[in-house]
C-alpha distance (Angstrom), angle and dihedral (degrees) to the residues before:
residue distance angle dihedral
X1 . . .
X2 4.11 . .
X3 4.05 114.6 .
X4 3.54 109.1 -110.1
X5 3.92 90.3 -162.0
X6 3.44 101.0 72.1
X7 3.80 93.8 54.0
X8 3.43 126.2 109.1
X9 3.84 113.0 -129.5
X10 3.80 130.2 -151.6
X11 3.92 144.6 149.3
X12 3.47 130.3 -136.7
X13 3.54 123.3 -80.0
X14 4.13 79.3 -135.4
X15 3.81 95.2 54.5
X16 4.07 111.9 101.4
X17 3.70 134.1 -142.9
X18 3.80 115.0 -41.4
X19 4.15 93.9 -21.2
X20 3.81 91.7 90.3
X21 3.93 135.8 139.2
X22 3.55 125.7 -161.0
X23 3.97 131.8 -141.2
X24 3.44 132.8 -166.4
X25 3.44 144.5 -161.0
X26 3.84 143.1 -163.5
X27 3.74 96.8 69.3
X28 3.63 98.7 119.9
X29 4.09 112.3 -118.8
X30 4.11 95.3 -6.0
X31 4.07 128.6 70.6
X32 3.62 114.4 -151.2
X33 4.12 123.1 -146.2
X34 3.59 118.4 -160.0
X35 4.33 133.1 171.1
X36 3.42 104.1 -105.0
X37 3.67 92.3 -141.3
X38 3.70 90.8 67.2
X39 3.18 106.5 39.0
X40 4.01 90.7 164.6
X41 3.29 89.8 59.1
X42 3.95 141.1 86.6
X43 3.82 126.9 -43.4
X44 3.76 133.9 -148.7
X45 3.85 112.8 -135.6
X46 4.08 118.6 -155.8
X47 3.61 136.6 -178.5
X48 3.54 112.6 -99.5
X49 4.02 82.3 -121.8
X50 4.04 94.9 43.7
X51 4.07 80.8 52.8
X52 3.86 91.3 51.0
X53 3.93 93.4 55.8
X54 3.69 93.7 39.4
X55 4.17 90.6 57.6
X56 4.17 94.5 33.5
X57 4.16 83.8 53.1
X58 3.95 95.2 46.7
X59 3.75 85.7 49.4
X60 3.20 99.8 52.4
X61 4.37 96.2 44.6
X62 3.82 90.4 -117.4
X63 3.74 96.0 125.8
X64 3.95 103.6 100.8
């Protein structure tokens, strides 16, 4: 189980008004995603390699 209260939260500089996600970091191997409205609420936990090919595939427009 990885300790969500020592991450550091924040949203993308892309993400508009209100329709945000946050990410965070300092959680060792995994990268958690979290809505930013509800902060309180549940996180998403990724492999620091499942993270990789999510952001390398949104770079490159490949997501359909």
């Amino acid at each position: 189980m990885n300790d969500l209260t020592i991450a550091r939260w924040r949203k993308s500089s892309r993400s508009a008004e209100g329709e945000c996600v946050e990410v965070a970091d300092r959680l060792g191997a995994v990268v958690g995603v979290r809505d930013s409205k509800d902060s309180a609420g549940p996180a998403l936990l990724f492999g620091a390699a499942q993270w990789r090919c999510f952001i390398e595939t949104v770079k490159t427009g490949q997501l359909p």
